[in-house]
N, C-alpha and C positions, 0 to 999 in steps of 0.2 A: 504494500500500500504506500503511496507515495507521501512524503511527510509534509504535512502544515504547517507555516512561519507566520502567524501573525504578528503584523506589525501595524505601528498607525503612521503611515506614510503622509506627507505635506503633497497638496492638490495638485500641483506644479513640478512635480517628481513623476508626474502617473500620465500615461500617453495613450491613446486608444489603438489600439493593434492596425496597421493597414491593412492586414488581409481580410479583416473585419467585413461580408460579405453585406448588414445589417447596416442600411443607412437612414432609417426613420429614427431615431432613436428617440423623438419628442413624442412618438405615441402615447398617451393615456400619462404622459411625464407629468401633469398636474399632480394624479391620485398618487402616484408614485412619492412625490415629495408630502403631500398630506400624511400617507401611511410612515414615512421617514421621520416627520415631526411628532405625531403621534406618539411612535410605538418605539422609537430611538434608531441606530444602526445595528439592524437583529442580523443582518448576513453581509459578512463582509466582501468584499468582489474579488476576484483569482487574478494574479499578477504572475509576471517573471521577469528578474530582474536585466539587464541589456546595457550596459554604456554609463551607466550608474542611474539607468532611468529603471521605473517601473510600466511592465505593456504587459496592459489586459488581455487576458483569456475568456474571463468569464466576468459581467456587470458593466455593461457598457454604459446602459440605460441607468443605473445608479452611480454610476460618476456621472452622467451628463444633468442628474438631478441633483448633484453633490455641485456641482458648477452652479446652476442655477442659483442653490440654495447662497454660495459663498461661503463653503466651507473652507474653511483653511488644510485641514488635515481626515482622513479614511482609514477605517479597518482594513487591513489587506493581507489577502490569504498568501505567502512567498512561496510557489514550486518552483519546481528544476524548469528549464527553459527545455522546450519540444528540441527534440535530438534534429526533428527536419519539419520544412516547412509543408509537406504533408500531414506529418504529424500535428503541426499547429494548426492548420485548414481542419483536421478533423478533430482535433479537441476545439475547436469556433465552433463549429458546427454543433458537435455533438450537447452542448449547454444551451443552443438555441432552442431547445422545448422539440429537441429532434428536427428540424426544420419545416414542420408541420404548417408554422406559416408565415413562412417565407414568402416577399414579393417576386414577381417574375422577373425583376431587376435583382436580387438578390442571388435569385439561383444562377442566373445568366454570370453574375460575378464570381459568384462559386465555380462555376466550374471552367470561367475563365481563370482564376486562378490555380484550381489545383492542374489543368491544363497543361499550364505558362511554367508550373514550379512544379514538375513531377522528376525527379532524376532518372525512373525507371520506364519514361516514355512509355507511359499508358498508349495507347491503339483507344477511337473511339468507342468500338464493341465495350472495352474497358471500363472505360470511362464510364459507359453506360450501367453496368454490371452495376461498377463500383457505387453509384448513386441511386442507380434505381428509377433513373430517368430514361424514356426510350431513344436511342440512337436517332432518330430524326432533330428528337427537342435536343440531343447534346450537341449534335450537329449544327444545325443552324444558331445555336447560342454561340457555337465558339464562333461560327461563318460572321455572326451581328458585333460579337465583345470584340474579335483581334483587328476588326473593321473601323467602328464609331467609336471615335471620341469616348470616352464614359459620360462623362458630363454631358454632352449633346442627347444622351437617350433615360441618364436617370431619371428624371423626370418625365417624361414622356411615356416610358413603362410604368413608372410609380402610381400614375394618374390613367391609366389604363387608355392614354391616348392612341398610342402604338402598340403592337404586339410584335413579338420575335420574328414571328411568321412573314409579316406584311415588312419590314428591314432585312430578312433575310432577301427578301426579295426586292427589293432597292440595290442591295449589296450586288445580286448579279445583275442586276439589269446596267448596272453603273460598269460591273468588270464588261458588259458584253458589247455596251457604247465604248468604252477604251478599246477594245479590235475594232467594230466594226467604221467608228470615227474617231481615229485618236486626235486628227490635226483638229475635231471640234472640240477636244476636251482640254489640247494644253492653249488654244484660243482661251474659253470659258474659264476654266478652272476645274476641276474636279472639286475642290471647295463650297462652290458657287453650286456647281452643277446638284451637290449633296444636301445643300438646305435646302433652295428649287424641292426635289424631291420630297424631303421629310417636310417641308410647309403642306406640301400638297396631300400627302401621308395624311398628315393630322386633320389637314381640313376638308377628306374622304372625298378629295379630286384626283384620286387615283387608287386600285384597288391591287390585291394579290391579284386579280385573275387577271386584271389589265396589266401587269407589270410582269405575268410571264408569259406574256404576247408577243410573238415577233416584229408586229404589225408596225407598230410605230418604226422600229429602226430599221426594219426592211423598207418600208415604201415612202417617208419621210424625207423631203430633200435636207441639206443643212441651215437653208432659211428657215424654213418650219420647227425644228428641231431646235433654232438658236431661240424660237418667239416660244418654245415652248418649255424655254429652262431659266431662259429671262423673262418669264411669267408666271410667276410660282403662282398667281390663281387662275391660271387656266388650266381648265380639266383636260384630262387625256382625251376625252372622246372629242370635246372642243379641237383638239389637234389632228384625231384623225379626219373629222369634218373636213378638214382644210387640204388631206390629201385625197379626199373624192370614196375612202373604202369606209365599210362599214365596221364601227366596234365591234366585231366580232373576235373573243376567243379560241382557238382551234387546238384541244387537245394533242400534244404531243404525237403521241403514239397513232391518235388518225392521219396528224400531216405527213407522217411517213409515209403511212397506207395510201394518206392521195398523191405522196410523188410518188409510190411505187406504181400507183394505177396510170398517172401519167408517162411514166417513161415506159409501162408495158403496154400502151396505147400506139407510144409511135413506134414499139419493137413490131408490133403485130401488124401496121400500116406498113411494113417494112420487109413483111413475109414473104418468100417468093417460093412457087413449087415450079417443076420442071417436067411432071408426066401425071396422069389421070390419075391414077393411085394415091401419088400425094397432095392433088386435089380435094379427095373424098375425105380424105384421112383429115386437113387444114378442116373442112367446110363441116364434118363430125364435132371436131373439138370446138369450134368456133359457135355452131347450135348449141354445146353444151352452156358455152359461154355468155351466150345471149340468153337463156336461162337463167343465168343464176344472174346476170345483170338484172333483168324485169324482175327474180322473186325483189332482189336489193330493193329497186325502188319501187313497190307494190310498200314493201317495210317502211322505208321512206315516208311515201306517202300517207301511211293509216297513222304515222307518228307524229305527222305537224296534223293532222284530223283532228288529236285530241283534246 
């Protein structure tokens, strides 16, 4: 069992951990201080000691209510300092009430950090194991944390403006404008181009579904493209207006299917036989074909019916 040093450490000796994943700390901090005044200092907070500082482990929110209050001095529990900073990430964690409830900005920082400071180079599968979070949500947290600013999306996640989801998906659409236009982005800024976005994010003039759309950067000239990043309130669909197609999203996995059926259109236009045989045999498979084209759009059609 690990030994206890209580001391009463001066306020200005005691530092809040940075790996500290927990950035509300003013939650419900009123009753906090009420029950402090009340009932006295009943639980001291978990330190270790660093550089002649003291940095929390455990009671964040009871120092930032000891601040408050203008305390001069705190009970403080003194252990051994974490052998590593995974070790530290999971004793943070592990006092947090299990992380039960944790903001989506808090777990996003979690596991950017234990990420960023693992020496044993977790693998996402890992990562996911390790926390218990599914490989999609570890994924795109780290694709959002190693991307944006922190400051740029704390708040924005905190306030349930944004979600990981919808940044994740800003994140590629931004890497897929750097290939497919990079001379518009070192024009613009990538900076510029990333607020543009996230204003538009916030003020649901642009959506996940529109933003893993090819549409815009496929058919978009660079004028269009400039009035629609130096316009942080104009919608996406305001922009495709302007290149004549329709907002439509096209699932992945069907565009493939229509350029397969496209390029096996002009193969077939392209058929040539050389004696009766291989006529019967082409004009057999091609009846098949024209079948199962008409049941397709028979299917089609009873679908937009509904």
């Amino acid at each position: 069992m690990e030994r206890l040093n209580l001391e009463h450490v001066p306020l200005d000796k005691i530092q809040p951990n940075p790996l500290n994943p927990r950035r509300n700390l003013s939650q419900d901090i009123d009753r906090l201080i009420t029950v402090i005044k009340k009932n006295g200092w009943e639980t001291a907070i978990t330190c270790y000691k660093k550089d002649g500082n003291y940095i929390i482990l455990s009671g964040h929110r009871r120092f930032e209510a000891a601040c408050q209050m203008d305390l001069k001095a705190i009970p403080v529990y003194v252990v051994a300092p974490p052998e590593s900073i995974e070790e530290e990430l999971d004793r943070l964690s592990s006092v947090q009430g299990g992380k039960r409830d944790w903001t989506t900005y808090e777990w996003g920082k979690y596991l950017f950090n234990l990420s960023n400071n693992n020496y044993e180079n977790w693998s996402m599968k890992e990562l996911s194991y390790k926390t218990g979070k599914g490989l999609k949500v570890v994924r795109e947290a780290l694709k959002v944390f190693n991307y944006f600013p922190h400051q740029e999306i704390e708040d924005r996640l905190a306030n349930d403006k944004l979600t990981i989801t919808l940044l994740a998906r800003i994140v590629d659409f931004i890497n897929d404008l750097k290939i497919q236009h990079p001379t518009l982005v070192a024009e613009l800024t990538e900076d510029l181009i990333r607020d543009s976005l996230l204003y538009k994010a916030e003020n649901k003039k642009i959506s996940t579904t529109q933003l893993k759309s090819d549409i815009l950067l496929e058919s978009a000239d660079l004028v269009i493209l400039k009035q629609f990043f130096r316009t942080p309130k104009m919608k996406y669909s305001e922009a495709i207006k302007l290149i004549g197609v329709d907002d439509v999203y096209v699932d992945s996995k069907l565009k493939r299917s229509l350029k397969t059926i496209q390029s096996r259109t002009t193969e077939i236009a392209q058929i040539d036989f050389n004696n009766f045989e291989d006529s019967l045999l082409l004009a057999k498979d091609l009846q098949t074909l024209q079948i199962n084209i008409q049941l397709k759009k028979q299917e089609i059609e009873e679908f937009l019916q509904k």
